[in-house]
C-alpha positions as CSV (number, residue, x, y, z in Angstrom):
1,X,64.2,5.5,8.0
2,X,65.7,4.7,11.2
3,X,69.3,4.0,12.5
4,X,70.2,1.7,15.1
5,X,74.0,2.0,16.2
6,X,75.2,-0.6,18.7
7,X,76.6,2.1,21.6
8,X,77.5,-0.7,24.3
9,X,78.2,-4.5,23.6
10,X,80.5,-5.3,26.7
11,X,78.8,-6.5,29.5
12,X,74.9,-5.7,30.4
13,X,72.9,-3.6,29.5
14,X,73.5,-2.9,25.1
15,X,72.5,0.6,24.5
16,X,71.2,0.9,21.4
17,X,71.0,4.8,19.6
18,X,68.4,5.0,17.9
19,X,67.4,7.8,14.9
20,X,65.0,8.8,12.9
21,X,61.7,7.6,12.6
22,X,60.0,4.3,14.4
23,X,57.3,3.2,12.1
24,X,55.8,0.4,10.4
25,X,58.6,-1.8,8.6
26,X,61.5,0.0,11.0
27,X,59.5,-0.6,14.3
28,X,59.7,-4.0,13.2
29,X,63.4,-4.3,12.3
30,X,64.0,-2.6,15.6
31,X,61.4,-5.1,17.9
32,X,63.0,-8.1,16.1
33,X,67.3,-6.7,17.3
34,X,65.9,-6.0,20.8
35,X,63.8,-9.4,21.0
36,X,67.4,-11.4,19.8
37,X,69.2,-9.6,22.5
38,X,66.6,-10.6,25.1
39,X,66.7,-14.1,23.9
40,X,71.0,-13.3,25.4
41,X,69.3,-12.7,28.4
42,X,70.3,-9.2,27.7
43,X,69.1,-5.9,29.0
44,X,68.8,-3.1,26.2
45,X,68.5,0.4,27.1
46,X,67.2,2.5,23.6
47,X,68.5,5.9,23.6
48,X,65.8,7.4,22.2
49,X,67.3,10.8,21.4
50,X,67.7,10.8,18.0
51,X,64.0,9.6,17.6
52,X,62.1,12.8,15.6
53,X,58.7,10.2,15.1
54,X,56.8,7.6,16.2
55,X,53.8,5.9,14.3
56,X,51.2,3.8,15.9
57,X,53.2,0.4,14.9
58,X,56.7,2.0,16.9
59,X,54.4,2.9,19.6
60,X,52.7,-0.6,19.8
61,X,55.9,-1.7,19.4
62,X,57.2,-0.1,22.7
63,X,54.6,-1.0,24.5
64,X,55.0,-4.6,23.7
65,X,58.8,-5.3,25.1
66,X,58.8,-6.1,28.3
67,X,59.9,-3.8,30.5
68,X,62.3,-5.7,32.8
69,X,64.6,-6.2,29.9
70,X,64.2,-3.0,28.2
71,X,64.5,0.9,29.4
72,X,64.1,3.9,27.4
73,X,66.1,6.9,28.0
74,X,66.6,10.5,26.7
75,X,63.1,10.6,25.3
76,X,61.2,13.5,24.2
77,X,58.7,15.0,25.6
78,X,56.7,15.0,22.4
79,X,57.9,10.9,22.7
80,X,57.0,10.7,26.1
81,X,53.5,11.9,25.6
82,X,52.5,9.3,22.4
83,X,54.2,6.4,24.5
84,X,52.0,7.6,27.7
85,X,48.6,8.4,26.1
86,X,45.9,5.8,26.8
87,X,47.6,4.1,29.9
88,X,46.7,6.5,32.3
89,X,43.3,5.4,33.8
């Protein structure tokens, strides 16, 4: 299951706090908030604090937003390293 709490609504960016786990159907619930805020011409940060898991789908998932409209912060290291792995050359 994950939780996504609106943080910050006033003004640019939203910050969006984000627990539990990012897989499968919740990767997708979670891709389709940030892509309607970007549609807003809205910047999103994620706080991904909260986030204990990440399944290939989250992680494709990530990888897929564009990164001038969204920024990740408070990440794992354990995050950090499945995001990273296989885009180093």
């Amino acid at each position: 299951m994950l939780r996504i709490t609106t943080m910050k609504t006033n003004g640019s960016p939203v910050q969006l706090k984000l627990e539990g786990k990012i897989m499968a159907e919740w990767a997708a619930l979670l891709e389709q908030e940030c892509r309607a805020l970007i549609a807003q011409q809205q910047h999103v940060v994620l706080d991904m604090a909260g986030v204990t898991f990440l399944d290939g789908h989250g992680i494709t998932m990530l990888r897929s937003l564009p990164d001038r409209y969204i920024r990740l912060m408070n990440r794992s290291d354990f995050i950090k390293e499945l995001l990273d792995k296989g885009e180093q050359p």
